[in-house]
SEKOL-541549 format. One line per 5 residues: number of its first residue (from 1); their letters; for each residue x, y, z of N, C-alpha, C. Coordinates in pm, whole numbers. Layout:
% SEKOL-541549
NUM> A> X Y Z X Y Z X Y Z ~ ...
***
This chain:
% SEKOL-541549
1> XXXXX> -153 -442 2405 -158 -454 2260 -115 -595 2219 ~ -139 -630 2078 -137 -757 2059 -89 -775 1887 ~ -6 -881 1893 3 -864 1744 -126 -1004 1669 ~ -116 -992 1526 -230 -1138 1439 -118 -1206 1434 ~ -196 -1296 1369 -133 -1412 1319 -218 -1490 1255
6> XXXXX> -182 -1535 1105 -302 -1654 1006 -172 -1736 947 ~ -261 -1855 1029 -244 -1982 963 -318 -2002 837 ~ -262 -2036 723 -300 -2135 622 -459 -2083 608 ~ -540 -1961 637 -685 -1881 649 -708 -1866 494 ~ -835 -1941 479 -909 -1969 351 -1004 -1901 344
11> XXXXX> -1074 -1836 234 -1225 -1771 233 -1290 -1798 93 ~ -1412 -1863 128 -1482 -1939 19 -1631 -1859 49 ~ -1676 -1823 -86 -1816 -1797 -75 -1852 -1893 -191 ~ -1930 -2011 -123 -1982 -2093 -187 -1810 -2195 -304 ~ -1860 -2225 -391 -1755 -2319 -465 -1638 -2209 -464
16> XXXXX> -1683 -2061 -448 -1560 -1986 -516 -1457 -1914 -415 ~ -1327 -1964 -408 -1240 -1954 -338 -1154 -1795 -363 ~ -1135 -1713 -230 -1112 -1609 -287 -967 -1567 -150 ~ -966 -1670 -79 -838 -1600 2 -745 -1751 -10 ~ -638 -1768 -63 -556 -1898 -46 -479 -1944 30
21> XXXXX> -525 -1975 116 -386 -2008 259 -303 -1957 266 ~ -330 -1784 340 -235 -1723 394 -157 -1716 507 ~ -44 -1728 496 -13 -1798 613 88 -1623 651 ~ 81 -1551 776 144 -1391 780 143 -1397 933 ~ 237 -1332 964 235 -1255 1089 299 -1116 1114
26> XXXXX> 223 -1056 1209 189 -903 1204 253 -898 1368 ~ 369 -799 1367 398 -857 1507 383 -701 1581 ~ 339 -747 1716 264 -659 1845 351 -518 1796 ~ 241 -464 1776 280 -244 1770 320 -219 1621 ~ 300 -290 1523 336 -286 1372 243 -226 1328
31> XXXXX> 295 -149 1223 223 -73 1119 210 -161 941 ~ 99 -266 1007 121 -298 824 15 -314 766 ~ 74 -286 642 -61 -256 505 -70 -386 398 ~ -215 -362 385 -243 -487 287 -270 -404 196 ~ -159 -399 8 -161 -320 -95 -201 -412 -206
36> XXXXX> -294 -421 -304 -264 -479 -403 -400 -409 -518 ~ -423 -422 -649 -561 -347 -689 -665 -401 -684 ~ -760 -371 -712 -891 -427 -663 -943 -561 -724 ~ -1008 -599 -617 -1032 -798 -606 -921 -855 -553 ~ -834 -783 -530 -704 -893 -445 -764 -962 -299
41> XXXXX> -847 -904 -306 -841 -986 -143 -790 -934 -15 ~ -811 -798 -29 -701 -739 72 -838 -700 175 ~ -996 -620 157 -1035 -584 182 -1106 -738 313 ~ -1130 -805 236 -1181 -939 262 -1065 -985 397 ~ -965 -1016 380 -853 -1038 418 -833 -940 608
46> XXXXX> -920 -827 559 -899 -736 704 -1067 -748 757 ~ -1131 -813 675 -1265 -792 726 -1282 -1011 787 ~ -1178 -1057 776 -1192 -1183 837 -1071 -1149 1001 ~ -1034 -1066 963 -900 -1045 1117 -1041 -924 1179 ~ -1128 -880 1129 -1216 -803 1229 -1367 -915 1277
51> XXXXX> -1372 -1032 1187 -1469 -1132 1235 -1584 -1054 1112 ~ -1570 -924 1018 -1706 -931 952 -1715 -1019 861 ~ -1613 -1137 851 -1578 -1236 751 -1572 -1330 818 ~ -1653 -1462 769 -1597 -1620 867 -1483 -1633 810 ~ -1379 -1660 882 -1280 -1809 815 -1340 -1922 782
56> XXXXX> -1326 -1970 654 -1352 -2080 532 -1278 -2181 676 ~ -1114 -2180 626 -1040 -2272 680 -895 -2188 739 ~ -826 -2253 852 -721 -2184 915 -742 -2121 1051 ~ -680 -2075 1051 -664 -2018 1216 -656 -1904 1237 ~ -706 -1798 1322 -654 -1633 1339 -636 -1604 1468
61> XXXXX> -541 -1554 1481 -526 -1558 1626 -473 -1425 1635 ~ -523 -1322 1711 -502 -1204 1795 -419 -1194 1906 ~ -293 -1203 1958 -163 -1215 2089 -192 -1369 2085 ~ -238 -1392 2189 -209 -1559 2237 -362 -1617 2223 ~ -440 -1547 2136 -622 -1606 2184 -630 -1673 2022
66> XXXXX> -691 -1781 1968 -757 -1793 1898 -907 -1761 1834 ~ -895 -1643 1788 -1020 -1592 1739 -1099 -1586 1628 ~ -1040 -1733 1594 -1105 -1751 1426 -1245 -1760 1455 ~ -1346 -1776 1541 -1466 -1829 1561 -1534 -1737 1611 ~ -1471 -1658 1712 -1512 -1542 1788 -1630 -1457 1747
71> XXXXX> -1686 -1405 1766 -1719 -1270 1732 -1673 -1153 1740 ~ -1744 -1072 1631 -1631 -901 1625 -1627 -891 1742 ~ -1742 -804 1831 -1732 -764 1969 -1594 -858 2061 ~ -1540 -950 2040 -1516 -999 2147 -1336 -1032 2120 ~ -1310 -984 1990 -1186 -956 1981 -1093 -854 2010
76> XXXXX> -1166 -786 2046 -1045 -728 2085 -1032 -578 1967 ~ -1074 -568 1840 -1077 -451 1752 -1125 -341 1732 ~ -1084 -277 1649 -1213 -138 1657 -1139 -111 1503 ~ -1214 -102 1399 -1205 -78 1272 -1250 72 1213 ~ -1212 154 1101 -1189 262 1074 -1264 231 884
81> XXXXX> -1376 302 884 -1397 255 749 -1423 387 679 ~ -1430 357 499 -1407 411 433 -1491 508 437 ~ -1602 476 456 -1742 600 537 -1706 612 651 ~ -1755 746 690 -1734 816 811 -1801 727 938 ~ -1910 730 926 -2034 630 951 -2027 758 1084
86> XXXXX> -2060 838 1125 -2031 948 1179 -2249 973 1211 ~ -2288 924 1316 -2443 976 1339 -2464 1133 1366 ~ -2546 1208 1260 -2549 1350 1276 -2623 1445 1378 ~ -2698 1357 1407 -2729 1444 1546 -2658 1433 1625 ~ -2530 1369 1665 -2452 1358 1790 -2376 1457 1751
91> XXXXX> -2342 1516 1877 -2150 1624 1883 -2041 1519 1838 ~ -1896 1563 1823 -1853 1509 1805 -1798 1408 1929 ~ -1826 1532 2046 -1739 1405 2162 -1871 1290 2201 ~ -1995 1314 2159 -2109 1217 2200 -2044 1086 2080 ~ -2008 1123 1941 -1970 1044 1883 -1918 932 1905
96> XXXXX> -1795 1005 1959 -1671 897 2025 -1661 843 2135 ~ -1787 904 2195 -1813 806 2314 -1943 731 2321 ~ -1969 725 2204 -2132 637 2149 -2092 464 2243 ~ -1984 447 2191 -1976 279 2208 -1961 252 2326 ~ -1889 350 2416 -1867 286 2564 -1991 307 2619
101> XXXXX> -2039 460 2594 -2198 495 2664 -2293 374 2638 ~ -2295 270 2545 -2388 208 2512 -2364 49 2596 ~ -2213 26 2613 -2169 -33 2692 -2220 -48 2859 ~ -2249 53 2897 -2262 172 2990 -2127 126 3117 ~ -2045 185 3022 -1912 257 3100 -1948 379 3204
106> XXXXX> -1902 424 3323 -1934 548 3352 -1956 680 3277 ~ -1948 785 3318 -1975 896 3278 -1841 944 3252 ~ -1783 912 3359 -1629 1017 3419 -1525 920 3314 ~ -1536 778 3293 -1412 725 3269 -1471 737 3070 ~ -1581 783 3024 -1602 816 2890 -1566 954 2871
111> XXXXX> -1536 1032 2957 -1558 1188 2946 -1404 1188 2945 ~ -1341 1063 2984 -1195 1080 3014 -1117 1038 2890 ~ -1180 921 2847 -1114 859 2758 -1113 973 2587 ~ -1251 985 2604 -1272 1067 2501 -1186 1211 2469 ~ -1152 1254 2611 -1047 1346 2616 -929 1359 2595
116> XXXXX> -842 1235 2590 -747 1175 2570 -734 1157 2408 ~ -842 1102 2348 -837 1103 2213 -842 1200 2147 ~ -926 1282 2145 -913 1468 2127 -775 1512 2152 ~ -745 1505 2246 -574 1558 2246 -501 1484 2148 ~ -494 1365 2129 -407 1300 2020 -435 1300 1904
121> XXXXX> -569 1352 1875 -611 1351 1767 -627 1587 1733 ~ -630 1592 1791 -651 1797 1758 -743 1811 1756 ~ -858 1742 1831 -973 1754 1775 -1086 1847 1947 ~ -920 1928 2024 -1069 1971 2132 -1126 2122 2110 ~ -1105 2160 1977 -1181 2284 1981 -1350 2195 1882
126> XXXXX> -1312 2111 1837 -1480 2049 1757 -1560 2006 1862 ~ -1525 1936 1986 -1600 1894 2052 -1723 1870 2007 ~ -1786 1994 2039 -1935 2045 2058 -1967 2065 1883 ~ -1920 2027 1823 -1986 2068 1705 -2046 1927 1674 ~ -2151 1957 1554 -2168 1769 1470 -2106 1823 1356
131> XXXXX> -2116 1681 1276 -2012 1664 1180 -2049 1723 1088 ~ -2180 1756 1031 -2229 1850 910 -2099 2009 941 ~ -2070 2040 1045 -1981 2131 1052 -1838 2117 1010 ~ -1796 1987 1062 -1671 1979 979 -1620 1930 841 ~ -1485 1937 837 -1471 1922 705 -1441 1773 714
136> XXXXX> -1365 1677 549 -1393 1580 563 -1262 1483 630 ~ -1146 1567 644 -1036 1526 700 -1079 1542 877 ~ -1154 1609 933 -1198 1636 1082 -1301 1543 1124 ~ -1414 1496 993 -1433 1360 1032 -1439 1227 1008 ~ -1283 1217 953 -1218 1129 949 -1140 1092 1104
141> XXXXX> -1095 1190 1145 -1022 1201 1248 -1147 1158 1386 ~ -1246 1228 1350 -1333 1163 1450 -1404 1022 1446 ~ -1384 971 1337 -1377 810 1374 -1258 712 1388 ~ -1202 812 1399 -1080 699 1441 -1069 728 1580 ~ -1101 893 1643 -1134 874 1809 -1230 767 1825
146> XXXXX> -1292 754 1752 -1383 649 1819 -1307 521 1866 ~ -1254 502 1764 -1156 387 1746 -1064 327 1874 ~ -1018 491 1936 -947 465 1988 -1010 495 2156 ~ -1077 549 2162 -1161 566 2255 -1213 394 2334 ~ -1253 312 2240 -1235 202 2209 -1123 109 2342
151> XXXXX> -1057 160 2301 -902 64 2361 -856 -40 2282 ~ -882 -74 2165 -850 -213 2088 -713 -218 2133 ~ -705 -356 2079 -568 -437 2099 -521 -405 1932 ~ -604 -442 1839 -575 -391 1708 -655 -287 1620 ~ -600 -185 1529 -675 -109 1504 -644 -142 1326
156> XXXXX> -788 -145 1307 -814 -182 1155 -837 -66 1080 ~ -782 -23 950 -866 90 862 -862 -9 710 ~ -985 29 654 -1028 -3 590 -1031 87 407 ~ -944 107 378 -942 236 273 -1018 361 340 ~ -924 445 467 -1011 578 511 -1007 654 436
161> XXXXX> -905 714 344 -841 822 307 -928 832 137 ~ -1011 716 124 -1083 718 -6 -1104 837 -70 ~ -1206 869 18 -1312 994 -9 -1240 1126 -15 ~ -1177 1160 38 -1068 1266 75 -1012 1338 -48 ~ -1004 1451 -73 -915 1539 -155 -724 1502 -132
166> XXXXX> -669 1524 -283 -537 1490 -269 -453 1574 -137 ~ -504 1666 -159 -406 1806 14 -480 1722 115 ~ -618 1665 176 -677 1622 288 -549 1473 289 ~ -554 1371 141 -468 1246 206 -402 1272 266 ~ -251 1370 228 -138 1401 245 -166 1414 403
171> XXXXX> -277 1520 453 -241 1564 599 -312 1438 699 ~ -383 1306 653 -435 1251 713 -340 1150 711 ~ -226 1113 597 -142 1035 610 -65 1054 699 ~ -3 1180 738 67 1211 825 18 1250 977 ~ -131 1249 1000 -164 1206 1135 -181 1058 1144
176> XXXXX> -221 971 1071 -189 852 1091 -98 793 1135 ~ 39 825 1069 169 780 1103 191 834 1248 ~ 174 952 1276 188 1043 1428 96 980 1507 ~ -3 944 1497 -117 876 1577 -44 715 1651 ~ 24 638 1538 83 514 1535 224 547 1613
181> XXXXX> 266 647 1613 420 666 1669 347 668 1847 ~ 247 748 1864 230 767 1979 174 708 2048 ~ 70 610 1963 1 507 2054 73 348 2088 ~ 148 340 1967 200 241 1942 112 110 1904 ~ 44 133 1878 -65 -6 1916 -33 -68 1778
186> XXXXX> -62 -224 1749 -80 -259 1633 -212 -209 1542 ~ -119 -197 1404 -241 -121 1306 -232 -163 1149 ~ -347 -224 1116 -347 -299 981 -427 -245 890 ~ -404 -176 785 -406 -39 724 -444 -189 543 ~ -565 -83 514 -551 -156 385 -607 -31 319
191> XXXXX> -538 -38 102 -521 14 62 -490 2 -87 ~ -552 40 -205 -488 60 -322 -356 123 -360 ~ -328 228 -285 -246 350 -337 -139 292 -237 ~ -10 241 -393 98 207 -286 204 317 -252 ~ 169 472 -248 229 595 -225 176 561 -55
196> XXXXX> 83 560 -32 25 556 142 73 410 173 ~ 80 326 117 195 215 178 333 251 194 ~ 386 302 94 498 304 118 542 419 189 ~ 462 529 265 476 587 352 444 557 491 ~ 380 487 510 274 418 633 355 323 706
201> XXXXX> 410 243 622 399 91 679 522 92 770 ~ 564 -37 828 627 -83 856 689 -232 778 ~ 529 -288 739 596 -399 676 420 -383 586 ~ 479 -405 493 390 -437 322 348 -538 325 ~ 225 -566 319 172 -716 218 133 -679 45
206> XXXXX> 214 -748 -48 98 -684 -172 67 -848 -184 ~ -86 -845 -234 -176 -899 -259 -219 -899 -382 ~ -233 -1033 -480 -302 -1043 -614 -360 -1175 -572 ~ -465 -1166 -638 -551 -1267 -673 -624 -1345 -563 ~ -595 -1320 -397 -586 -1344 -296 -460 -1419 -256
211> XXXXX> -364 -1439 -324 -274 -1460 -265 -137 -1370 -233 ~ -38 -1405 -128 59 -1318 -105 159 -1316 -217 ~ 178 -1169 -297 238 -1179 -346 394 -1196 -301 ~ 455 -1100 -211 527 -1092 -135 559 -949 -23 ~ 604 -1032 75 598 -969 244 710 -932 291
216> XXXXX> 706 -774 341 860 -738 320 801 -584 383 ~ 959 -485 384 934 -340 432 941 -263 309 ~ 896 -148 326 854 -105 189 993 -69 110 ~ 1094 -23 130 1184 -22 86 1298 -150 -19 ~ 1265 -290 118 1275 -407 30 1229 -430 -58
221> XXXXX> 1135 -383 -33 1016 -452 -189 989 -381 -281 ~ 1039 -261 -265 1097 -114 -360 1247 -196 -450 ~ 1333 -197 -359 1479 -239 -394 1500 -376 -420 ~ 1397 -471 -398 1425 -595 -421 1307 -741 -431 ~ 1274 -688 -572 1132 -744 -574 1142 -893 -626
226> XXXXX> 1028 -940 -569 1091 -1098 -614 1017 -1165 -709 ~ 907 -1066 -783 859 -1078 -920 813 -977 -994 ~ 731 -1005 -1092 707 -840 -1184 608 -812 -1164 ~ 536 -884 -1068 415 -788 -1026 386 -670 -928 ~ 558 -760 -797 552 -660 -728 641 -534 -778
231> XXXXX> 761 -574 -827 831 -476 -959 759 -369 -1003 ~ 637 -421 -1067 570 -266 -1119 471 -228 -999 ~ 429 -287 -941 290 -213 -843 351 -139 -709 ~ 518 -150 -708 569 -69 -567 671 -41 -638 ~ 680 136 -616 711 227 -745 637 330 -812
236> XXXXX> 684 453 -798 546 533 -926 640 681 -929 ~ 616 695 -1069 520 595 -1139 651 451 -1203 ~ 541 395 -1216 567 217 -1252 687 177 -1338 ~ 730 81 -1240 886 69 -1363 854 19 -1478 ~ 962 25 -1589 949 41 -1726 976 -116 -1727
241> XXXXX> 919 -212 -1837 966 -346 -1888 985 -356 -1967 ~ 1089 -416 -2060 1122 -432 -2186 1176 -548 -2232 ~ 1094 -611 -2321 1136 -751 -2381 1282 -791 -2368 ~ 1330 -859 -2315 1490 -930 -2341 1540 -1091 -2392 ~ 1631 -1118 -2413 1614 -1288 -2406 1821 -1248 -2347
246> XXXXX> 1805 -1383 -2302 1964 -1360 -2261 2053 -1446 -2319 ~ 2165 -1407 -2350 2281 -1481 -2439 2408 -1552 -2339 ~ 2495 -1574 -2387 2587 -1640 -2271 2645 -1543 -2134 ~ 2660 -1442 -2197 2703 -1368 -2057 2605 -1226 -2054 ~ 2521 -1189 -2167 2430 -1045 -2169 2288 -1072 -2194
251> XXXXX> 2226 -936 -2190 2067 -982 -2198 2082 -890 -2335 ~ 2014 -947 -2430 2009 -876 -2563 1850 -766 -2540 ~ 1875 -623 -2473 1756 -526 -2510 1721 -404 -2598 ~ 1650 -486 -2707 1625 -378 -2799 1564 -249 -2733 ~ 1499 -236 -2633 1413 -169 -2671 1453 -26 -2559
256> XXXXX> 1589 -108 -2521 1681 12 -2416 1823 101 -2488 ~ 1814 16 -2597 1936 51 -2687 2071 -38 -2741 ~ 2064 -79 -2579 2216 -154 -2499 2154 -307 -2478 ~ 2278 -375 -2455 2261 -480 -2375 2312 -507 -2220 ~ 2282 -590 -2186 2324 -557 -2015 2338 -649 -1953
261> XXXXX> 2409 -662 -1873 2453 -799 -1814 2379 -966 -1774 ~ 2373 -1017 -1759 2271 -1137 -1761 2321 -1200 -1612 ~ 2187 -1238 -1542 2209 -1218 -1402 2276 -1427 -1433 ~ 2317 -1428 -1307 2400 -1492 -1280 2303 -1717 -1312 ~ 2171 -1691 -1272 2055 -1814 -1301 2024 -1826 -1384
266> XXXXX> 2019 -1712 -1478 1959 -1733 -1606 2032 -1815 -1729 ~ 1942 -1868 -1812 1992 -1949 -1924 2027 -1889 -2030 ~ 2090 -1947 -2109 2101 -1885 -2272 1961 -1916 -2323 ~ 1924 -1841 -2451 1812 -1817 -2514 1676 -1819 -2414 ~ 1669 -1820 -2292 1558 -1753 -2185 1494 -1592 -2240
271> XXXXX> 1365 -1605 -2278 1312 -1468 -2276 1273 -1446 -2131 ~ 1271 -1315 -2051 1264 -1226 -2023 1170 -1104 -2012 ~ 1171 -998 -1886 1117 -868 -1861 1254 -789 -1826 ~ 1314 -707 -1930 1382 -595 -1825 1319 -524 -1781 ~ 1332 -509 -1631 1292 -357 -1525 1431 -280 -1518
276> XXXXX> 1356 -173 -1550 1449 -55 -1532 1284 85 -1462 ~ 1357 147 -1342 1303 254 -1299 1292 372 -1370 ~ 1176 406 -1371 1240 569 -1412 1357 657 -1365 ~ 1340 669 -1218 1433 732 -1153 1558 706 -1179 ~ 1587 573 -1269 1697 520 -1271 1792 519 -1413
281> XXXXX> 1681 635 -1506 1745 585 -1634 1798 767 -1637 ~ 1908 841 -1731 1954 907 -1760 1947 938 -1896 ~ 1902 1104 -1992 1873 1104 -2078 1994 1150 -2114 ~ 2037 1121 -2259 2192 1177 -2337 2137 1216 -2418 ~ 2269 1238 -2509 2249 1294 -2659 2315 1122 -2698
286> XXXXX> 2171 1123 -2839 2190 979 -2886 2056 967 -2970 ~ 2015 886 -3006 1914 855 -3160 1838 775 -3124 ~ 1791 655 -2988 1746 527 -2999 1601 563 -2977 ~ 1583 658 -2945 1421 680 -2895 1409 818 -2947 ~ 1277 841 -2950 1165 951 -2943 1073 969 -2867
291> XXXXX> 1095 1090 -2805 1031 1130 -2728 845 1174 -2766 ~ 796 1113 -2716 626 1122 -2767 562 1229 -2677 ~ 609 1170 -2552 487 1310 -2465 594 1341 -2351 ~ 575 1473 -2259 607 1520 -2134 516 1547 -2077 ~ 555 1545 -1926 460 1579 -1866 566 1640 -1717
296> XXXXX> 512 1763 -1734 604 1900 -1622 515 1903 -1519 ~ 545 1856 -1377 456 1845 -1256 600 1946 -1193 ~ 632 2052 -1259 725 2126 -1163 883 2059 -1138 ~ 895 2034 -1005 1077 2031 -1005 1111 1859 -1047 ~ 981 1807 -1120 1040 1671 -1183 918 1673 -1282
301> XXXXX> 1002 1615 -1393 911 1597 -1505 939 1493 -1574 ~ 848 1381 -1675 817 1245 -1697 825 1246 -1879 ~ 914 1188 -1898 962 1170 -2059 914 1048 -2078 ~ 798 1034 -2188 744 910 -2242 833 914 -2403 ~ 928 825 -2390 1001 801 -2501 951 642 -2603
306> XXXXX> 986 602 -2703 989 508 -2804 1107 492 -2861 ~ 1106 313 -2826 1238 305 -2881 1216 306 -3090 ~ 1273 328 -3104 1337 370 -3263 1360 209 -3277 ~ 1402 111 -3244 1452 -43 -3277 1326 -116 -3223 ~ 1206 -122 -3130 1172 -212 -3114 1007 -70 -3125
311> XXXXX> 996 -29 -3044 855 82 -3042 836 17 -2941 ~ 892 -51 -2830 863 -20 -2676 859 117 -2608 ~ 814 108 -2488 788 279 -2451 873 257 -2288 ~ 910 355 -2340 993 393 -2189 971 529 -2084 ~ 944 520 -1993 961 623 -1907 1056 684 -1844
316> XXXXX> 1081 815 -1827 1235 867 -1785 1164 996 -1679 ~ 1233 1000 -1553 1238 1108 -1493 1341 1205 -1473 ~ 1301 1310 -1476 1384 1431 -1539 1410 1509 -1458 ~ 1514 1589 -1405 1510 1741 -1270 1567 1809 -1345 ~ 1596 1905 -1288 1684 2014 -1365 1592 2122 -1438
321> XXXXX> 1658 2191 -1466 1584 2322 -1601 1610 2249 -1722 ~ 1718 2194 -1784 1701 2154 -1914 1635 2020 -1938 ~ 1529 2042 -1991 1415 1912 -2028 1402 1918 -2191 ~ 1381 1795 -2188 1378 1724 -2346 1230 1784 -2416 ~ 1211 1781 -2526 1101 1831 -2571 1031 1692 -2708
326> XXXXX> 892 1712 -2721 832 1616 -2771 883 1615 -2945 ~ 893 1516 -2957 931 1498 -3106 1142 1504 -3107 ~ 1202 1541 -3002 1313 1554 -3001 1376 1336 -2982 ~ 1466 1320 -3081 1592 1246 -3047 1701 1185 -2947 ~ 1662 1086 -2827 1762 1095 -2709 1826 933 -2698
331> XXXXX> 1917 912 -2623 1971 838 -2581 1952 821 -2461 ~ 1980 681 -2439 1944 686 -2272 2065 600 -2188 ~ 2083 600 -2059 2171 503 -1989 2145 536 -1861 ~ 2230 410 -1797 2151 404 -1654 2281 285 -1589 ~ 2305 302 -1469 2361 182 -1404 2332 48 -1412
336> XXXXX> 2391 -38 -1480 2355 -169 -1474 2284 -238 -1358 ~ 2335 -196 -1277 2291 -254 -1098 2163 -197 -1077 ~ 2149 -116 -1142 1964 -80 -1148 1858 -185 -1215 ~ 1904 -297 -1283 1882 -360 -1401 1794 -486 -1337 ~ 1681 -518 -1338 1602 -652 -1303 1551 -701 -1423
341> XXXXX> 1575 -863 -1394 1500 -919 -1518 1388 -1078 -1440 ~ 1285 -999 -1532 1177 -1159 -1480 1182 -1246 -1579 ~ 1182 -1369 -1525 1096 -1499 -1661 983 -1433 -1690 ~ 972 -1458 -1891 868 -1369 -1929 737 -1466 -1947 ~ 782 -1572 -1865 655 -1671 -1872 587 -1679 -1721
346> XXXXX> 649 -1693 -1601 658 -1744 -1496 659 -1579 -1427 ~ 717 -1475 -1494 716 -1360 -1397 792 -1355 -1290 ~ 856 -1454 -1251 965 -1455 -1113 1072 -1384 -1124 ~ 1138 -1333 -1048 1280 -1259 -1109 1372 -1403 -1123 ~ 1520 -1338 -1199 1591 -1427 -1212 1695 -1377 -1172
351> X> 1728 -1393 -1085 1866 -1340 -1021 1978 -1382 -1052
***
């Protein structure tokens, strides 16, 4: 197995520049995801580390080989895409052994390999079936035997879990992760939904605009974001922002009730983003907001409040049996140390 690596890797179609000298490394047996929403560059970004993309400018290198020039075949990959791409007259084990048979690998060492993947994957009672028989989580699973049938050094997916029903993600997320525990191999997972990042990964890329926003484990970049883009896009639902400007020692926020401490860089009269989590705010008895809508998903439920002083909107998550009701009066509070603030020009945090 092998880990990437990009130097300073550019991607230009024609005048228009769409990947900006990313410079990342992905190290041997890692689980990481490229997250950001669509046009970031993430898709592009895994389709230049599989060669279906030239590198513009920069370097890519797979363990110790330079393979910016290469061709797919000859790197070393085997990619997992958002279509099944699954040929219907084949069984499923003819499937997964399409690529070596065509190779012409033996008989015995395809009949072997393919067997091996079936076991890691649950897949030896389908064998003999084609895919019009299974469902769409079974052939999902059978292209990623392919995948692995394969032998890559790196294994690419490409948004698999697209197509899939919300109960199919859940159980395909969690053979993924089991698949990665057992093979160990490196695996570069790209993706909108930062719920399957932040279950998946090992280490996060989020991605805007083609560039890195910032690179980290999902938890860091949960607990310690180093602007407001990644602030709201890792998280859900999405942390709350609210206008501030900061005074000599506090941040003046209307639209939380309170004011709150002013981080230690920041200037006097600096406007501001407060982040505050949902998870992180606490409802009282108090007057500053109104509650506009709920929403009851069972043993947690989501208070869309308005502040009464500014008509910012806040989000609150709720447990318990006693829940707030729409049109009702609340107060809110929360740990200061929960408290992030960005430049409301620049977006950077200010620590």
């Amino acid at each position: 197995m092998s880990g990437v690596t990009m130097n300073k890797v550019i991607k230009r179609y024609g005048e228009t520049q769409v990947i900006h000298g990313i410079d990342l490394e992905i190290e041997d047996g890692e689980f990481c995801v490229f997250v950001g929403p669509s046009g970031c560059g993430k898709s592009t970004l895994l389709r230049m580390v599989a060669g279906l993309e030239e590198t513009t400018e920069g370097q890519m290198h797979i363990g110790t080989r330079n393979v910016t020039k290469m061709d797919p075949a000859e790197r070393g990959v085997a990619m997992v895409f958002q279509t099944y791409a699954l040929y219907p007259h084949m069984t499923v084990a003819e499937n997964m052994g399409f690529g070596l048979k065509m190779n012409g690998h033996p008989r015995a060492e395809i009949d072997a390999k393919v067997g091996e993947a079936s076991r890691i994957l649950k897949l030896d009672d389908y064998l003999k079936r084609k895919p019009a028989a299974l469902s769409g989580g079974q052939r999902q699973r059978v292209a990623i035997g392919r995948a692995i049938v394969r032998g890559p050094e790196v294994f690419l997916f490409d948004e698999p879990l697209s197509n899939l029903d919300a109960e199919l993600r859940v159980e395909m997320r969690v053979e993924i992760a089991r698949l990665h525990r057992e093979i160990g191999a490196t695996m570069i997972y790209v993706t909108h939904d930062q719920v399957e990042a932040m279950t998946l990964a090992d280490k996060i890329v989020v991605l805007k605009s083609g560039y890195i926003a910032q690179v980290g484990a999902p938890m860091d970049l949960y607990r310690d974001p180093d602007n407001k883009f990644v602030a709201g896009f890792i998280g859900s639902p999405a942390m709350n922002f609210v206008a501030g400007e900061i005074g000599s020692d506090r941040i003046a926020v209307p639209g939380l009730g309170v004011d709150v401490p002013a981080p230690t860089s920041g200037t006097t009269g600096q406007k501001v983003e407060v982040g505050l989590r949902p998870e992180h705010i606490e409802l009282v008895a108090g007057d500053t907001h109104v509650v506009e809508l709920t929403e009851a998903l069972g043993g947690v439920s989501y208070a869309y409040l308005a502040s009464k002083a500014s008509g910012e909107r806040v989000v609150v998550e709720e447990r318990g049996d006693e829940r707030v009701r729409e049109g009702q009066e609340v107060g809110i509070t929360f740990e200061p140390n929960r408290i992030y603030a960005f430049d409301a020009t620049s977006e950077q945090r200010v620590r």
